[in-house]
C-alpha positions in Angstrom: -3.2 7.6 29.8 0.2 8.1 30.4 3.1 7.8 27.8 4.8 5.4 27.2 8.6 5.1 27.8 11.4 6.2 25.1 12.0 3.2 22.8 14.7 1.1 23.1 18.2 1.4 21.9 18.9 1.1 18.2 18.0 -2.2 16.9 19.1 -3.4 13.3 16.4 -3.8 11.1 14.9 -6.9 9.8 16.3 -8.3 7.3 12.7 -8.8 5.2 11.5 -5.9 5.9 12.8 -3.5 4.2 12.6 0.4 4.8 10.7 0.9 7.5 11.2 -2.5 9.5 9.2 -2.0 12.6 11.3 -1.2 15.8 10.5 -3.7 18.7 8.3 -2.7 21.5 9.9 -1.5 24.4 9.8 -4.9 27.3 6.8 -4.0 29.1 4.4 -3.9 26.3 2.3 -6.3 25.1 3.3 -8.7 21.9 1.8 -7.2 19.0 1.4 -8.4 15.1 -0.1 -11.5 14.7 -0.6 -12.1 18.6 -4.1 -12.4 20.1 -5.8 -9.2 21.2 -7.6 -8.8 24.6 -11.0 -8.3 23.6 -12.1 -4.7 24.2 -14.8 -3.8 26.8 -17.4 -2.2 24.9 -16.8 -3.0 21.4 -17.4 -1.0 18.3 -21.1 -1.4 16.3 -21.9 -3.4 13.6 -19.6 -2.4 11.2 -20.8 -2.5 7.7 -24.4 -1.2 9.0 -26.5 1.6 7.7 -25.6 4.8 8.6 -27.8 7.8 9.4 -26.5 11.1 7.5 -25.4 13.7 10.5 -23.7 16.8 10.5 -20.1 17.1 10.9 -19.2 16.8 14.8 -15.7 18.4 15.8 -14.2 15.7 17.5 -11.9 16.3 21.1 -8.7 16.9 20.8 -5.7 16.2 22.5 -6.8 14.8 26.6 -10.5 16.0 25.9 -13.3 14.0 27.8 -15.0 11.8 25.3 -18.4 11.1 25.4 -20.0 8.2 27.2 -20.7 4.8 24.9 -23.9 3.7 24.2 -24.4 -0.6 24.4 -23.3 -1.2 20.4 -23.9 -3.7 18.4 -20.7 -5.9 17.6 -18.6 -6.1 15.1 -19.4 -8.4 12.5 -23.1 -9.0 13.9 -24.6 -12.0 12.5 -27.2 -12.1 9.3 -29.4 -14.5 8.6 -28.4 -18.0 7.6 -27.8 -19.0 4.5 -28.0 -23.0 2.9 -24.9 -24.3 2.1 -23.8 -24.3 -1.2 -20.7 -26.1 -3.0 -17.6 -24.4 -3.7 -17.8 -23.7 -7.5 -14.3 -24.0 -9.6 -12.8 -21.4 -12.0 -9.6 -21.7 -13.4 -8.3 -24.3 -10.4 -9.7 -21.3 -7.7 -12.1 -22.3 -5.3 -14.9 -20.0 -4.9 -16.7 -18.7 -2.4 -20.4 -20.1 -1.6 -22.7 -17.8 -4.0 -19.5 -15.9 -5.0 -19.6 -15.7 -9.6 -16.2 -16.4 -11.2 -13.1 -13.5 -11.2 -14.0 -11.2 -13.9 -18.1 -12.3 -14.5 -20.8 -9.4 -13.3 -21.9 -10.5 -9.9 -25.5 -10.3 -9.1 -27.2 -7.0 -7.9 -26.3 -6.6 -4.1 -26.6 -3.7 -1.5 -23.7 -1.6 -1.0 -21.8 -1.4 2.0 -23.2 -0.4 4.7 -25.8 -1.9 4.3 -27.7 -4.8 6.5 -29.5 -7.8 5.6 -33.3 -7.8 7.7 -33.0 -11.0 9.8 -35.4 -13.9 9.3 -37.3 -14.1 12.2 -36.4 -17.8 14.2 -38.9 -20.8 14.3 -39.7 -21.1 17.6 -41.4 -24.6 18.6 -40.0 -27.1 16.0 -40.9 -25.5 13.1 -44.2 -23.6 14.2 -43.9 -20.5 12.0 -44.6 -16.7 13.9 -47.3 -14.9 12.6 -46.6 -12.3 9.5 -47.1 -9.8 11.8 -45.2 -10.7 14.6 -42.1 -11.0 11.9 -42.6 -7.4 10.5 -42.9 -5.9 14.2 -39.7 -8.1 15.2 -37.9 -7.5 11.8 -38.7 -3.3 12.4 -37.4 -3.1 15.8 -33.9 -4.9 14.5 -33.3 -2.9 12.4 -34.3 0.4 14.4 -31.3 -0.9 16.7 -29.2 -1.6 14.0 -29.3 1.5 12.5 -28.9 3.7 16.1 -26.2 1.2 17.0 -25.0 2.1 13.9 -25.1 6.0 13.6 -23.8 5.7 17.2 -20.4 4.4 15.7 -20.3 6.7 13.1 -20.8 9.8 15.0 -17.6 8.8 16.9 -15.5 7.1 14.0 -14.2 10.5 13.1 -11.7 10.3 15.9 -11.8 11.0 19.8 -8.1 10.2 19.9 -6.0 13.2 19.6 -7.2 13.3 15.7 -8.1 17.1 14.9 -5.2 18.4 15.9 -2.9 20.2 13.3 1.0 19.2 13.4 2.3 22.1 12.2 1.2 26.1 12.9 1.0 28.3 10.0 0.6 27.9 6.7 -1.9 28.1 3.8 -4.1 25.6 2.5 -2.6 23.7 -1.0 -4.8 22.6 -3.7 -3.9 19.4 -5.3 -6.5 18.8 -7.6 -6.8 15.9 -9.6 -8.9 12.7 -9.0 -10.0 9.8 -11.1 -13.4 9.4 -13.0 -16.4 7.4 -11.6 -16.3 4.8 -14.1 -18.7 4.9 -16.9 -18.4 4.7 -20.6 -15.5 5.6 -22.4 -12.8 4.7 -19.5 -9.3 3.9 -20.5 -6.9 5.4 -22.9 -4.8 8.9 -22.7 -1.7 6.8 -21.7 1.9 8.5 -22.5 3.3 5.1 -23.8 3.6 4.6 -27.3 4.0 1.4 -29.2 7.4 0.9 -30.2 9.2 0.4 -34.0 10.1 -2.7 -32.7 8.7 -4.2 -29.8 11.4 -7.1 -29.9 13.9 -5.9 -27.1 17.4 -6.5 -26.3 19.7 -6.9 -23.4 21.0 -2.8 -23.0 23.1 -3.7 -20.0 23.3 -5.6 -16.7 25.2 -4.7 -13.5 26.6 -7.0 -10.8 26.1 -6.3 -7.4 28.0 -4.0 -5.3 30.1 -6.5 -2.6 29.0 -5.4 0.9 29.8 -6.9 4.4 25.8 -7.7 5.5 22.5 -7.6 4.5 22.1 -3.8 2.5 18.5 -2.4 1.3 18.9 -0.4 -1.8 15.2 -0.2 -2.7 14.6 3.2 -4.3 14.8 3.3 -8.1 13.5 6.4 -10.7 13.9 7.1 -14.9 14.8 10.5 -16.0 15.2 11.3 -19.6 19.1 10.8 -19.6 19.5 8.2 -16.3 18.2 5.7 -13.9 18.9 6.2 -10.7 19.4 3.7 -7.7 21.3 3.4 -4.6 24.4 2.0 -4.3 26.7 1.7 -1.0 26.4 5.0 1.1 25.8 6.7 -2.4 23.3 7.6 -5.1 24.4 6.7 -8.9 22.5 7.8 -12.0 23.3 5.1 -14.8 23.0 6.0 -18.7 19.4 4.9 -19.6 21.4 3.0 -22.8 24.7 2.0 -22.0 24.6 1.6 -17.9 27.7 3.9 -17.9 27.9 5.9 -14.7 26.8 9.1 -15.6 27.2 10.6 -11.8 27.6 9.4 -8.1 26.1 10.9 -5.2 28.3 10.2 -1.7 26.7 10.4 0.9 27.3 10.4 5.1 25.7 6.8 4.8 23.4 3.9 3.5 19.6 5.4 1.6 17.1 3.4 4.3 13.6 5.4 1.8 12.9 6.6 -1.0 10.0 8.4 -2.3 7.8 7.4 -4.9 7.0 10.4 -6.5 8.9 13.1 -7.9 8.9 16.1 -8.8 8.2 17.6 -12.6 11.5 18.7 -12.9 13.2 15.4 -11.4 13.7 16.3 -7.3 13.1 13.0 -5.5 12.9 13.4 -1.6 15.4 10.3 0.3 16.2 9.2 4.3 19.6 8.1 4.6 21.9 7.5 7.7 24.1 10.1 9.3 27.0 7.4 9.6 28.4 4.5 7.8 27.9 1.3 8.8 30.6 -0.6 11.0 30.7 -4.1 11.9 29.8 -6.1 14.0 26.5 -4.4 14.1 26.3 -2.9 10.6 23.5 -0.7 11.7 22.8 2.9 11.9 19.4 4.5 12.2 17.5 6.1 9.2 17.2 9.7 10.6 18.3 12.0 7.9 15.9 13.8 5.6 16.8 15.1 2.0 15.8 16.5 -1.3 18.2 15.2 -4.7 18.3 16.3 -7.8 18.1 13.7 -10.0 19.0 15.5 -13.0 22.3 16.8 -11.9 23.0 14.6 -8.8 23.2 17.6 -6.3 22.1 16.6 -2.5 19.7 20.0 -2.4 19.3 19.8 1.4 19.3 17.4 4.3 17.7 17.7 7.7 16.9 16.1 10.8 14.4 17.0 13.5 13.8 15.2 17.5 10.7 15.1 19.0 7.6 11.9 19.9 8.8 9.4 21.2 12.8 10.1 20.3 12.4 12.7 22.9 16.0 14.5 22.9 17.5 12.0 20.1 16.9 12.2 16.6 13.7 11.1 15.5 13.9 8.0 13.2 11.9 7.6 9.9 11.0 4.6 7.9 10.2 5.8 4.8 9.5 9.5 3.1 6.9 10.9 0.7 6.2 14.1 -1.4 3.2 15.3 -2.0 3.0 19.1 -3.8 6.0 21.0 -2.2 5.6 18.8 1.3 8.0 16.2 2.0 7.3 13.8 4.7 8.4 11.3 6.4 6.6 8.6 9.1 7.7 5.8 11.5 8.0 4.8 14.8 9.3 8.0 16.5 6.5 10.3 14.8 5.5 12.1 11.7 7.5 15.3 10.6 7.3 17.6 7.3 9.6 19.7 5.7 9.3 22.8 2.8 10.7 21.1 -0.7 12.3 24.1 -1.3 14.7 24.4 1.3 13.9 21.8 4.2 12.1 23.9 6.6 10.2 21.9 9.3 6.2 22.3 8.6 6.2 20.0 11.5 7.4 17.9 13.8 6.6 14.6 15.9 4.5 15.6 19.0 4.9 13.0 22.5 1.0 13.1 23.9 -0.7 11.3 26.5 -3.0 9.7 23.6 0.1 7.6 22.4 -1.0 9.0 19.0 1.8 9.3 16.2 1.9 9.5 12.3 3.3 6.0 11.2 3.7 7.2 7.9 2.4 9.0 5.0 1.0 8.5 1.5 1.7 11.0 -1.3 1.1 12.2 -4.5 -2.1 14.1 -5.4 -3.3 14.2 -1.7 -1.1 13.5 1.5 -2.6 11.2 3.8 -1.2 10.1 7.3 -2.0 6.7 8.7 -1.7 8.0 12.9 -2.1 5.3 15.6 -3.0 6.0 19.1 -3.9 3.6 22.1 -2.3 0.9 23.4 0.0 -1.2 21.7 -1.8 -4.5 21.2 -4.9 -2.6 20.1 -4.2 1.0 18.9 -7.1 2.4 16.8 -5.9 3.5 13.5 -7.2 6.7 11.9 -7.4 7.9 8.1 -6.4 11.4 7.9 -6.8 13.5 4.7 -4.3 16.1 5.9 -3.8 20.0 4.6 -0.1 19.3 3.4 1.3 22.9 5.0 0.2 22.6 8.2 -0.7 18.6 8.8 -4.4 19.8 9.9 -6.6 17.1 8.8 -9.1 18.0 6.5 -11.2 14.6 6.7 -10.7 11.1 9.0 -11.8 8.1 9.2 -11.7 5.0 11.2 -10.4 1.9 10.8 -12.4 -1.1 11.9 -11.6 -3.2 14.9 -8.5 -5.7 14.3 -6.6 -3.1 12.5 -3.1 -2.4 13.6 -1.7 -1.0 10.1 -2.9 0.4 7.2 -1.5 1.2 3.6 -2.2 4.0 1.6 -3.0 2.6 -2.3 -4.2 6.2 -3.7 -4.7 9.3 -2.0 -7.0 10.9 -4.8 -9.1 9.3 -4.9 -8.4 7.7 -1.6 -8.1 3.7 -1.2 -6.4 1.9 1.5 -5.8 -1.3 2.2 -5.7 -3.4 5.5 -5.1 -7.0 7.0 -8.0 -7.3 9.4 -7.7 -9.0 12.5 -3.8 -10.1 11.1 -6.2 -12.8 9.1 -4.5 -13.0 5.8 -2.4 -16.1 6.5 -0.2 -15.3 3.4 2.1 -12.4 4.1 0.3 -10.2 1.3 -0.8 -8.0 4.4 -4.1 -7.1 3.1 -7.7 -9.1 3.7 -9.8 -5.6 2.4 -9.1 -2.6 0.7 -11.4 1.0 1.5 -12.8 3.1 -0.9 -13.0 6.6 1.6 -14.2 9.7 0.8 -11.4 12.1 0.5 -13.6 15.2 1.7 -15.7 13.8 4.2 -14.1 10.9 6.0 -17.3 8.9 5.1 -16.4 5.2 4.4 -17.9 3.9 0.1 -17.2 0.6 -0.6 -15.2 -2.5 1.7 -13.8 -4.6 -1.0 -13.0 -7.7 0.6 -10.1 -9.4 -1.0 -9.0 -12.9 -0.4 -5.4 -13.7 -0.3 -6.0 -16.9 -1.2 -7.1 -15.7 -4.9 -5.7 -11.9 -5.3 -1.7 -11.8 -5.2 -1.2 -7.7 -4.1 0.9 -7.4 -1.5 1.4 -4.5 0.9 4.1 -4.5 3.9 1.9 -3.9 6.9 4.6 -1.8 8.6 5.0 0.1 6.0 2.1 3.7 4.7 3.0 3.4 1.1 4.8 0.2 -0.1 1.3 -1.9 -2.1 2.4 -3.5 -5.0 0.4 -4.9 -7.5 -3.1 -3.0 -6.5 -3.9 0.2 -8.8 -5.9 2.5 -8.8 -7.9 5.0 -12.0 -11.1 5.0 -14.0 -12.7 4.7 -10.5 -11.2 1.4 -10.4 -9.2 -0.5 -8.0 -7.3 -3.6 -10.4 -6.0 -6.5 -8.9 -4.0 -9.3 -10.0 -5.2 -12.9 -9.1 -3.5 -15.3 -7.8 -1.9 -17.8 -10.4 -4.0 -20.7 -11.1 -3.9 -23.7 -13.7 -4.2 -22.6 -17.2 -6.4 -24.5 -20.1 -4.2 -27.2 -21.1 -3.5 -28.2 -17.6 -0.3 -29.1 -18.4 3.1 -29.3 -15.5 4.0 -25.1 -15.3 0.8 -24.2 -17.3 0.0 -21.4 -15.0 -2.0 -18.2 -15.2 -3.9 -15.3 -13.6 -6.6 -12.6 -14.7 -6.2 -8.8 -14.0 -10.0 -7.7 -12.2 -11.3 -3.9 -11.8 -13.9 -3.3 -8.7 -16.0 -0.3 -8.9 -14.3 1.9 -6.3 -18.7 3.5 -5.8 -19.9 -0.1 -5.3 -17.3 -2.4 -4.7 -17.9 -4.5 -7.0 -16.1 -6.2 -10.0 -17.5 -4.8 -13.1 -18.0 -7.3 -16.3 -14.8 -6.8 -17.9 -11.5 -8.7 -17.3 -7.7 -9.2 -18.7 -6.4 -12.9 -19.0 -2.6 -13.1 -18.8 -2.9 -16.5 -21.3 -1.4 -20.0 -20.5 2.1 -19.8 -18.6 2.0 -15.7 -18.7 1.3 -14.6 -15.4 0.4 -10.6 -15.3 2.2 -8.7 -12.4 0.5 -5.1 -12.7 2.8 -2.0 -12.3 1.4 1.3 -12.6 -1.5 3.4 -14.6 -0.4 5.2 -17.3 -3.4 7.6 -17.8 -6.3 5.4 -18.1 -4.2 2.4 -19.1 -2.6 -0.2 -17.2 1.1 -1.0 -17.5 1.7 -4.5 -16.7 4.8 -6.8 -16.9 4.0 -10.7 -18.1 6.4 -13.2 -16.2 7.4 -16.0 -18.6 7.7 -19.7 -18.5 10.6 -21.3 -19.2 12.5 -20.2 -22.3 10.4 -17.0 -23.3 11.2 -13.6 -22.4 8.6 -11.5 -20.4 6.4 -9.1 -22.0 5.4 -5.4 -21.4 1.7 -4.5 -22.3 -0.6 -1.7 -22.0 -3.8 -2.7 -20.8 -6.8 -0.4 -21.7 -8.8 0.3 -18.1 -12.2 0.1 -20.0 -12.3 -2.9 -22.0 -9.6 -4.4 -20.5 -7.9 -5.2 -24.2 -3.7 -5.4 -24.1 -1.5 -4.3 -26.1 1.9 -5.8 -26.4 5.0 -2.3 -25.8 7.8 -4.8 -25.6 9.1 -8.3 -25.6 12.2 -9.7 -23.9 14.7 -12.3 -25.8 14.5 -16.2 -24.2 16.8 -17.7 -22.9 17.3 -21.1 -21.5 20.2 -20.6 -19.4 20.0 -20.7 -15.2 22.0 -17.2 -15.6 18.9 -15.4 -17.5 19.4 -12.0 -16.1 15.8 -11.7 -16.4 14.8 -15.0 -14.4 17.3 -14.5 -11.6 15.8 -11.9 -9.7 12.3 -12.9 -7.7 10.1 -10.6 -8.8 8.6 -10.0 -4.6 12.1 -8.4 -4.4 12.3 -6.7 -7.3 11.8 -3.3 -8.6 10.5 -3.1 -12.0 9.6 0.0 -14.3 8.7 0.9 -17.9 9.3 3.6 -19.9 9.5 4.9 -23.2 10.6 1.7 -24.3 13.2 0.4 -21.7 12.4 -2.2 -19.1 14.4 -2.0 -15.7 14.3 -4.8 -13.1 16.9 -4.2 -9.9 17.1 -5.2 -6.9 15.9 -3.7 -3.6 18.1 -6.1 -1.5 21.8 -7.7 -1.4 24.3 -9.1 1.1 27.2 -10.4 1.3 28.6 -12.6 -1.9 28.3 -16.1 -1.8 31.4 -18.2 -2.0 31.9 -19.6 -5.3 31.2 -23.5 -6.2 32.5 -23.9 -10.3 31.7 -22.3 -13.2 27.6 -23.0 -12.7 27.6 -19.8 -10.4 24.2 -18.1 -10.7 25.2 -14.3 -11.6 23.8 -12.0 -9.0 22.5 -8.7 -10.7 22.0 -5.1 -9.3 20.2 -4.1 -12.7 19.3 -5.5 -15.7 17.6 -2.9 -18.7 16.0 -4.1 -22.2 15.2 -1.8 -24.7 13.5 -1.9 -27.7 16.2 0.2 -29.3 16.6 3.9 -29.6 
């Protein structure tokens, strides 16, 4: 395989997508997302079939012969039929033949990777085989199934330029950390107290910066004295009570990432543009690295590095994590990482003749890379649990057929979620989530996830961007989907909050209802606890709760005032384009993207907000 050409010239980004909006394909490649796939010519096993436990293989590296394919069984190979059943209703939801309402204990079932023994057909019009004759047909099924099966696994650890470090040097870095396997006694240890008062107030609210196009400031943190967002080619830390401007950051131009995790001591890793943007274009490419302190509003460092498919030209990113004292970033071009301390490379994107590169990276206790290789129209995608000083990975694992991205949930332990086959139909990006073993690449639970009745969303383009979908206790929680509540009245709408055994995949007994017209919109774990934001109907104020992981019981942190006017700064922003966080009290909800003001109709103009904070007083 030969690689491919450079990519095209710098094209502005789309406007929904964010950081990290996918470059086009150069001409001469095939359409990709949400296009048909040409069916490949030996495909993969039955996936979701028993495997059998083998040592470790080193896979080939870089332009190493593979070994020959054995005849496989397909992917998704048939069971048995089943009778039809009627949809049952929950809550206005449809459910699934045989599937128990959100939240009830589902019956015993095998775990994934397991097979159901096929019923052996009627031949004749209903003349029944001997007993016999179905055990012997029944045993040599599943002797197929389970050698078609070891077959894949033995090469789902990655033939495709996966092994190889991306760096030289280095130590390995302990992380340590991981969530408990479930059990008694989950929940609690959460930092966030119950307020004096949970009634909060209106702190501040801050109009939007006027800019000439479409501008993405996503990117928001808390530190104890500021909040910091992006503004226009600048960083600027607000006071966490009064929204005064407590310092600006300038920079050479617009912040296109923004980690999500910090540092102890408040060091957030960023991508911004070398240049300003200029009209008519109002584009520059996201190729700048750097570390800020958040505290004191000092740029620490800034980098850049060329390489994969940028060739000569500065390699462009799409969004940046940190993980220990690695900061990297992922996109298009290639993968690269750089020292926190002072922005040495660890590594850089590497052009092969596998057409592999790191897309992007997830962070926090564990740094995980999501790498493509292949073709265009059907890369294979590969896990990779990587050693964060010298991008070696430590485990891999597969992705299933149909899979062109992936997104990182949690890294420790390790959950990722997928859109399989580009089958979700909704925009949420994700069909099924993985539970993977960190250490060994070995694949624990599928949990599939309908879009049609869980509401997290992930941008497929994009490692480290799920919203909605946490992870602890050994848990994945998801949101559902709003449905009717119980007095089925006009706007009476609701949703549950439902925990899946990350070991088994499935849900476990308990469940949190968000109550008629509060709809829960999940936000982050708090030690064993949930922190969850409750949208409002018309003429309340939303709620912060903590939800306890194990029993699934909320407590109320903080209520917002009503208010029944059209310019509610709470109500204006839509909450899919909205950052919101909680802490110690204080409730922030910005924006992640703004564009040019509208022209103004009359005194009924709807106020456009950067920011708005509520606090339950301090």
């Amino acid at each position: 395989m030969t690689q491919p050409p450079p990519p095209p010239p710098n094209q502005p980004p789309d406007p929904q997508g964010g950081f990290g909006a996918p470059t086009p394909p150069p001409p001469q490649q095939q359409p990709g997302y949400g296009y048909p796939q040409q069916q490949p010519a030996q495909p993969d096993p039955g996936y979701g079939y028993p495997q059998q436990q083998q040592p470790a293989q080193p896979d080939p590296g870089y332009g190493h012969p593979q070994q020959p394919q054995v005849p496989q069984q397909p992917y998704g190979y048939p069971t048995a039929p089943q009778q039809p059943q009627q949809p049952q209703q929950y809550g206005g939801y449809p459910q699934q033949p045989g599937q128990p309402p959100y939240g009830y204990p589902t019956q015993p079932q095998q775990a994934y990777g397991g097979y159901q023994q096929p019923v052996a057909p009627v031949p004749g019009g209903g003349r029944k085989l001997s007993a016999q004759l179905q055990i012997v047909i029944a045993a040599a099924v599943a002797v197929v199934l389970i050698i078609g099966a070891g077959i894949w696994y033995a090469n789902s650890g990655g033939d495709d330029g996966g092994d190889e470090a991306k760096g030289s040097g280095g130590t390995s870095q302990g992380t340590g950390g991981g969530g408990s396997t479930g059990g008694n006694g989950l929940g609690g240890g959460g930092k966030e107290k119950v307020p004096a008062n949970t009634q909060a107030k209106l702190a501040f609210s801050l109009p939007q910066p006027k800019v000439a196009d479409i501008t993405d400031v996503s990117g928001s943190w808390i530190t104890d004295k500021a909040f910091v967002k992006p503004g226009v080619n600048s960083l600027v830390a607000y006071d966490l009570d009064k929204g005064s401007v407590l310092w600006t950051l300038p920079l050479t131009g617009q912040v296109c990432g923004a980690s999500r995790h910090v540092t102890k001591d408040d060091k957030a890793p960023i991508l911004f543009e070398a240049k300003k943007r200029v009209g008519p274009r109002y584009y520059q490419p996201c190729t700048e690295v750097g570390v800020v302190d958040l505290n004191t509003g000092k740029l620490l460092w800034s980098a850049s590095v060329t390489g994969g498919s940028a060739g000569d030209q500065k390699a462009r990113f799409s969004e940046v994590t940190l993980s220990g004292t690695t900061v990297a970033a992922g996109g298009t071009d290639g993968g690269a990482a750089f020292d926190l301390a002072n922005g040495n490379p660890r590594w850089k994107p590497q052009a092969n003749d596998q057409n592999c590169y790191d897309m992007g990276y997830g962070g926090g206790e564990g740094l995980v890379a999501v790498r493509k290789c292949g073709a265009y129209d059907s890369p294979n995608v590969l896990i990779q649990n990587l050693n964060p000083m010298t991008g070696a990975p430590l485990s891999q694992f597969k992705m299933p057929p149909g899979v062109k991205y992936a997104s990182v949930v949690s890294t420790k332990p390790l959950v990722v979620a997928a859109d399989i086959g580009d089958s979700s139909g909704d925009g949420s990006g994700i069909t099924d989530f993985f539970s993977i073993d960190e250490k060994t690449g070995k694949l624990k639970t599928k949990i599939t996830a309908d879009p049609d009745q869980y509401a997290a969303r992930c941008r497929p383009t994009e490692v480290e961007s799920c919203q909605q979908a946490l992870v602890g206790n050994g848990r994945l929680y998801l949101p559902t989907e709003e449905h009717e509540g119980s007095t089925g009245e006009y706007g009476d709408e609701t949703n549950e909050i439902i925990g899946f055994d990350l070991a088994t995949g499935r849900t476990v007994p308990e469940k949190a209802d968000a109550g008629d017209k509060y709809t829960f919109v999940p936000l982050r774990m708090d030690g064993g606890n949930l922190i969850a934001y409750k949208e409002p109907p018309y003429g309340k104020g939303g709620r912060i709760v903590s939800v306890d992981g194990g029993t699934m019981k909320e407590t109320l942190l903080l209520e917002n005032p009503g208010n029944k006017s059209l310019n509610s700064p709470e109500s204006s922003f839509s909450l899919n384009g909205a950052e919101l966080l909680y802490q110690d009290g204080r409730f922030f909800i910005s924006e992640t993207l703004i564009s040019k003001p509208r022209e103004s109709t009359g005194t009924n103009d709807i106020k456009e907000y950067l920011l708005v904070s509520f606090s339950a007083g301090h």
